[in-house]
N, C-alpha and C positions, 0 to 999 in steps of 0.2 A: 562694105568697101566703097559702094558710090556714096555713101553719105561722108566716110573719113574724105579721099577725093576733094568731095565736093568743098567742107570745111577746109581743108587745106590749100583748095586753090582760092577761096577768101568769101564762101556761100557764109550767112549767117544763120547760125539754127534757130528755130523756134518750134513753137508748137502750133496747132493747127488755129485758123483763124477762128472757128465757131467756139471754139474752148475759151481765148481771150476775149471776143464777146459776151459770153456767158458771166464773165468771171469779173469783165467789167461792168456791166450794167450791175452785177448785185452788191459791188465794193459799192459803185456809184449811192446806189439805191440805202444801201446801211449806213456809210460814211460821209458822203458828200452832198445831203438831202436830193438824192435826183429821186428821177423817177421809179416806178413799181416795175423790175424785170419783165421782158414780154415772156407771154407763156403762148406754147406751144397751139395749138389748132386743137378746138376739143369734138371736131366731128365735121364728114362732109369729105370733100374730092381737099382740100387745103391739110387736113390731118392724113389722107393716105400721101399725098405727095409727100409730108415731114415725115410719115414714119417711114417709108423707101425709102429717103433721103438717110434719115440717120442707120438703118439696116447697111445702107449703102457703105455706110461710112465705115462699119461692124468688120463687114465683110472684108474691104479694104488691110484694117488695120489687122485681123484674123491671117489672110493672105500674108502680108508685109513679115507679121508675128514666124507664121509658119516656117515663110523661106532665110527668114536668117537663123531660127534655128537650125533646123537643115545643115546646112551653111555653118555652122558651128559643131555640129555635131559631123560633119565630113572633115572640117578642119582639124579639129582633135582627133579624129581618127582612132579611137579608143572606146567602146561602149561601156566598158568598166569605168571609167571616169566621165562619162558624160552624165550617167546615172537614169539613163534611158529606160536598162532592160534591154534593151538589143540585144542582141546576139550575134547580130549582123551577118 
C-alpha cells in the first residue's frame, strides 16, 4: 500500500541501485568496450564487510517478501484461496 501511495502521489520506481550497477558495468564491459566488472573482495576484514552487506540486503528483501505476503493473505481472507494450507 505505501509503495501504490507513494507512485501515486508521483515516487518513481525502480530497482535497487547496486543491481543497476552490476547490470551496468557488465552491458558496458560486453558492449561498449569498457572496462572488466569489479569483483567482489576475495578475503580479509573488505570481503566480511561485502558479505554482511549483501546478507544485509537478503535479509531485508526476505522481511519486505514476508510482510506483504501476510498482508495479502489477511486481505483475501480465505486460506482456501490463498493456497497457504492454513486453516487459520
Amino acid at each position: 500500500m505505501a509503495t501504490v501511495l507513494d507512485l501515486r502521489s508521483g515516487g518513481v520506481a525502480g530497482i535497487g541501485h547496486s543491481m543497476v550497477r552490476w547490470a551496468d558495468q557488465r552491458f558496458a564491459h560486453r558492449f561498449a568496450g569498457g572496462p572488466p566488472p569489479v569483483k567482489p573482495p576475495k578475503s580479509g576484514l573488505a570481503q566480511v564487510r561485502y558479505e554482511w552487506r549483501e546478507w544485509g540486503k537478503f535479509a531485508l528483501a526476505w522481511t519486505i517478501t514476508l510482510a506483504v505476503t501476510l498482508l495479502l493473505v489477511g486481505v483475501v481472507d480465505n486460506p482456501a484461496r490463498c493456497g497457504t494450507g492454513w486453516a487459520g
